[in-house]
N, C-alpha and C positions, 0 to 999 in steps of 0.2 A: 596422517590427515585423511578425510574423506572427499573421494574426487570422485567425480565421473566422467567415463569416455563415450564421448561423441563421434558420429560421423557426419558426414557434409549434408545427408539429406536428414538426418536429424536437426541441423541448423537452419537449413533451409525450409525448416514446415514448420519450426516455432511461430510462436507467437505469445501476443500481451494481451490480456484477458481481464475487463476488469466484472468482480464477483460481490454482491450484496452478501453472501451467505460468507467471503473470507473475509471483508470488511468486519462483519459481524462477530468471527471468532478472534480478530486481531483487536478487536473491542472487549469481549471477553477477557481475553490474554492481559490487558491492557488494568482492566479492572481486578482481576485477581494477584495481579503484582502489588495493585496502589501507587504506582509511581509512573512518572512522564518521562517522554524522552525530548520533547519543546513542549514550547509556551501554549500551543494550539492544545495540545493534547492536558496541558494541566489545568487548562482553562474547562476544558472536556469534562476532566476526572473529577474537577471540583463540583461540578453541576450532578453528576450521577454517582458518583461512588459512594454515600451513605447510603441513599435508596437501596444501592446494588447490595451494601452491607446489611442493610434492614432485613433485605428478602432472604438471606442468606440465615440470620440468625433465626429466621422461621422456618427453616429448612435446613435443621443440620445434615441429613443424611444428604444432600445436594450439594452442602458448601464443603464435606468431606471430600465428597466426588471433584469437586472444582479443584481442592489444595491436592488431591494426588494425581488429578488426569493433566494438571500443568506444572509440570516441574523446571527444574531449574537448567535441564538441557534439554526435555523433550514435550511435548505434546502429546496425550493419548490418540494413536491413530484416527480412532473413528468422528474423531473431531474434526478433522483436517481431509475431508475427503478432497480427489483430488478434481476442480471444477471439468466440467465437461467440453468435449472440443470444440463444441460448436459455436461456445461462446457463453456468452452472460444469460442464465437463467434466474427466475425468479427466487427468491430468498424462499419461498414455500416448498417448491420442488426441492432444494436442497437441503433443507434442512427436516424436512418425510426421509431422507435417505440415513439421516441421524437414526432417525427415531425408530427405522427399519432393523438397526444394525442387531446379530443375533445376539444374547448374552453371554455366551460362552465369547463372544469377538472383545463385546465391552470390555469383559474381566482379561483379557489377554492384553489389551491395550494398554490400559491403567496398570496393572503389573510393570509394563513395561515401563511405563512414564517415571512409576516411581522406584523402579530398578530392585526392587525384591517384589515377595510373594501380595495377591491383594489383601489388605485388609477384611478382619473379617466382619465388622458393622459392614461392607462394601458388598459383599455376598449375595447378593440381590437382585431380581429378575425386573428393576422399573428402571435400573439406570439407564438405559437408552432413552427414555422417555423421561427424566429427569434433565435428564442434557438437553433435551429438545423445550420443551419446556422454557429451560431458563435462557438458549438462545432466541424461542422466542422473544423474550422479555428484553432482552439486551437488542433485540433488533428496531421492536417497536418502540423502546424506550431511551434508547441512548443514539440509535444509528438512524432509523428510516425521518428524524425529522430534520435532520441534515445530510439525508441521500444527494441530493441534487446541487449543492453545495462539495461534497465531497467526490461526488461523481466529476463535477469540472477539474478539481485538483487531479485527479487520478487520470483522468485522461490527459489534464497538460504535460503530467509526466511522460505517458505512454510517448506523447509527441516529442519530447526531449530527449526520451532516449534512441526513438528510431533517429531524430536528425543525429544525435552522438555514435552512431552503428553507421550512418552512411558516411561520418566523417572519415572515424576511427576507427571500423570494425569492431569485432565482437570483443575485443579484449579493451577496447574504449568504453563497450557499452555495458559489460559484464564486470569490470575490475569494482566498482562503486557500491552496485547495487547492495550490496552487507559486507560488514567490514571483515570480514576472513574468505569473502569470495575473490578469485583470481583468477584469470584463464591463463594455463601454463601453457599452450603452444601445442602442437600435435595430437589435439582432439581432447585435450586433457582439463575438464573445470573443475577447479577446486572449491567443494560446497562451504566446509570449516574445515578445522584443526584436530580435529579429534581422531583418534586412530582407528577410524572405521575398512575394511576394506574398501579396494575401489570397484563402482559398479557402470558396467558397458548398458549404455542406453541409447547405445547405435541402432537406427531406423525405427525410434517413438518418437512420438511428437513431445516438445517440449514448451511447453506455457509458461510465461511470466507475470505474474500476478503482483501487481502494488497496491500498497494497505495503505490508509492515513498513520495508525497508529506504528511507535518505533521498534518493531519487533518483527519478525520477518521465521521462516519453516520451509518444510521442502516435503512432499507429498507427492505418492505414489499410483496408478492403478494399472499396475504389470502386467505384460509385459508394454504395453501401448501409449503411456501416456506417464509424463512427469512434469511435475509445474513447482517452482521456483516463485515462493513468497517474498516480497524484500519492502521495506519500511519505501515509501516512494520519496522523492527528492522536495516537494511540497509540505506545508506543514496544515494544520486544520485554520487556522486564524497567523496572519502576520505580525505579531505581538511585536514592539520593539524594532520593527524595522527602520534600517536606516533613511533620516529623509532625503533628498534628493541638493546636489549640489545647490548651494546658493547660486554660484554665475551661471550652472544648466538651469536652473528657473530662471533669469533675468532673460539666458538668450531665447527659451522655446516660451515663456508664463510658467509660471507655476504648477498648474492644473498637471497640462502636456509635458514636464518637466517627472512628473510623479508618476504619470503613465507609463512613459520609456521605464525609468526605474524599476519600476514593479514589473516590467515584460523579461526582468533577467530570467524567469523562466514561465514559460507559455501558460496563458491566461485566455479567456473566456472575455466578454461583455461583462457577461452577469457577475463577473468576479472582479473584474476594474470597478463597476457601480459598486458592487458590498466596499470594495477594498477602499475605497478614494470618496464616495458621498455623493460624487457626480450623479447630473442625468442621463439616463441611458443618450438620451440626445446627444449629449455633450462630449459623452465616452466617443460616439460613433465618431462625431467630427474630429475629435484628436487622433483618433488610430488613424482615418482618412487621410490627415495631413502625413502622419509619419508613414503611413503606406508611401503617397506620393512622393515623400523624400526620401524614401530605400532606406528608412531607418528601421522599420520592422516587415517582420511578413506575416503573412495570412495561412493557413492550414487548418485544414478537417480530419477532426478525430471523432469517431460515431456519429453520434447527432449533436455535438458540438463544431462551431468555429474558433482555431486559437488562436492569439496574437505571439509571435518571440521579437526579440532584438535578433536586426542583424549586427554583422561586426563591426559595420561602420558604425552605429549608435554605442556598442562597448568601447569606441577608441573614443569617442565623442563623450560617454560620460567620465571616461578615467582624465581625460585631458582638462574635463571642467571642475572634475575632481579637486583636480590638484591646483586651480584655482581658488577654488572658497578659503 
């Protein structure tokens, strides 16, 4: 299996970083499989995946590039660069560093992706700038009109997992994040399964990066810096959510009933009004109330405010639960 060793002050300068530019390639990824991993994301797929397929079929030499540089275990590097420490930069600066990449780098990556030599239609000195190119497209056209929609999810997660690391520690907050990740205990995280060496990344910084879409990578810029992509615990759209007990709407209304519900994990304003049809008014006054009753709490993540349950509200809805 492939793990890496940590040291204390490598856990201690981590952090969670959220990225327009890896949004953007987990939207790519997303698109060139054709399949969802939730409802959010098929509801996604079904709006932009012809499009995406149209553009492709007027660009074969592009949509070759797309089917070898993502393969079925890996990523071409230069796709995946790894985001910067200081935080969230603009989708244009990141994806110039695409477009930068030298072509002897291109052709090594995509060799790699697709596990023999590159093709030889692939031979070509534009593919950096064919990539860049079609991530612009995929950015303006499938991702930045629901940036700020998807920016709230991705932070509500950031907030779920730090409160799940001050519970649990890191082996609470890492066992989740992609299903073959584990932290074995003595500096030891397990990235997957596969029988890669293990690699010491004792005193880099290490970054956590969540994507709406369900697919998740791991990216390097050695010796300083490693970030860990992982599918976030939110979805794009709450499809099929369950509704909210009968006897928990009788005791709190309805409304306020749907609110707790939905706070199983941390939410925003703007994302009760999409999620529920309320007035932002209306949101305010319910969270207010359940603040005042220590049913949820309040927390800042960027430039958002989020709302969670505390645990007196999950004993409160399993108990009205099992009422209805």
């Amino acid at each position: 299996m492939g793990w890496w060793q940590l040291d204390a002050d490598t856990l201690a300068r981590s952090r969670f970083v959220v990225s327009e530019f890896t949004e953007t390639v987990a939207g790519l990824a997303s698109l060139t499989r054709g399949s969802a991993a939730h409802p959010g994301e098929r509801a996604w797929l079904a709006t932009h995946l012809s499009p995406y397929r149209l553009l492709l079929e007027r660009e074969p030499v592009t949509a070759q590039l797309v089917r070898a540089a993502f393969s079925a275990t890996w990523i071409a590097d230069f796709l995946t660069p790894t985001p910067p420490a200081e935080g969230e930069v603009p989708f244009a600066d990141e994806v110039a560093r695409v477009r930068a990449t030298p072509t002897e780098t291109v052709w090594a990556d995509v060799a790699r992706a697709t596990g023999g030599p590159l093709p030889g239609e692939l031979r070509r000195t534009d593919l950096a700038a064919r990539a860049a190119d079609l991530l612009e497209w995929v950015w303006l056209e499938t991702v930045a009109p629901y940036w700020a929609q998807r920016r709230h999810i991705l932070e509500a997660d950031i907030v779920a997992r730090t409160r799940q690391l001050s519970l649990g520690g890191w082996a609470a907050a890492m066992d989740d994040l992609r299903p073959e990740m584990r932290w074995l205990g003595a500096g030891r995280l397990r990235i997957n399964s596969h029988a890669y060496p293990p690699r010491d990344i004792s005193g880099a910084q290490l970054l956590f990066v969540p994507v709406t879409p369900g697919r998740g990578w791991v990216s390097w810029d050695e010796p300083h810096r490693y970030a860990l992509v992982y599918p976030c615990s939110g979805v794009l759209a709450e499809h099929g959510r369950p509704p909210a007990p009968a006897a928990l709407g009788r005791l709190l209304g309805p409304a306020r009933a749907e609110i707790l519900v939905l706070l199983e994990s941390p939410k925003s304003t703007t994302q009760l009004v999409a999620l529920t049809g309320l007035g932002l008014g209306s949101v305010g006054r319910h969270l207010q109330i359940l603040l005042d009753a220590h049913l949820v709490i309040r927390r800042r993540a960027g430039r958002s405010v989020l709302y969670s349950r505390l645990p007196a509200a999950d004993h409160l809805i399993a108990a009205q639960d099992s009422i209805s």
